[in-house]
C-alpha positions in Angstrom: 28.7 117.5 97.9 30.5 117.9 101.3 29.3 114.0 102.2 30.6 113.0 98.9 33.9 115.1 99.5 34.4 113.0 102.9 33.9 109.6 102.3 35.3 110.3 98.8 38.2 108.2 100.0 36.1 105.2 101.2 33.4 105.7 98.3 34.7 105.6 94.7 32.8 108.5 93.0 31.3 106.5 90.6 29.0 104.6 93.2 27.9 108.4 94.3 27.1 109.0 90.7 24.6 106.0 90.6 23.4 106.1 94.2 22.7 110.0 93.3 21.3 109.9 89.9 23.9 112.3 88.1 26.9 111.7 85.9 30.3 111.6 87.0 30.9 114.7 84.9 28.7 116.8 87.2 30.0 115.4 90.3 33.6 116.3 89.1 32.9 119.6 87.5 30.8 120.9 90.9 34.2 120.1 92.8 36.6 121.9 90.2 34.2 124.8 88.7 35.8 125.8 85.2 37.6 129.1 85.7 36.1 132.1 83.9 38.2 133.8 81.7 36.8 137.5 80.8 37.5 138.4 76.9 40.1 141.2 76.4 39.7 144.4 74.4 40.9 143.5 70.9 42.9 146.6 69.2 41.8 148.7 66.8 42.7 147.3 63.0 45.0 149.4 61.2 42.7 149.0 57.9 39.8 150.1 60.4 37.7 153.8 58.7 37.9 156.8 61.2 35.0 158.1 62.8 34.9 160.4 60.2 35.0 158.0 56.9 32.1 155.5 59.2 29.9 159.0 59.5 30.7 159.8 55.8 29.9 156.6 54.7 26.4 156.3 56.5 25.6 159.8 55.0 26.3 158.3 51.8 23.8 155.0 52.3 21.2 157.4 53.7 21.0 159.6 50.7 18.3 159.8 48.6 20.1 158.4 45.6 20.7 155.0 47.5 18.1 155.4 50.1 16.5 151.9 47.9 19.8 150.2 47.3 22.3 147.7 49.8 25.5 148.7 50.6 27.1 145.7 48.2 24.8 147.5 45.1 26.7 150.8 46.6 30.0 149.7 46.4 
C-alpha cells in the first residue's frame, strides 16, 4: 500500500486495482480505515420492573403452579 500511496499521483488507482487483483473499494478503504464508534450505555426505561418486581416475577414462573406453562399463558 505504501508503493500504491507514492506513485498514487502518477498511477490512477484504478490501474492498481487491476494490476493487483482487488477492487477499488479495498484499496480505498485500507487507506481510510472506517472509524470505530463504541456503543454507549442506554439509560434505564422508566417503565423498566425493579430488581425486586424481576426476582418476584421469576419466583412466580418457577412455581409449581406454572412450572408447565409460558410466560404469555401466565400473563
Amino acid at each position: 500500500m505504501t508503493l500504491v500511496e507514492k506513485l498514487r499521483r502518477r498511477v490512477p488507482i484504478r490501474k492498481w486495482s487491476v494490476a493487483l487483483d482487488i477492487s477499488r473499494a479495498t484499496i480505498y478503504r485500507l487507506k481510510n480505515p472506517p472509524i470505530k464508534k463504541f456503543p454507549t450505555a442506554r439509560k434505564k426505561s422508566f417503565r423498566a420492573l425493579s430488581q425486586q418486581e424481576v426476582s418476584e416475577v421469576n419466583n412466580t414462573l418457577h412455581s409449581p403452579r406454572f412450572l408447565d406453562a409460558s410466560p404469555a399463558h401466565v400473563w
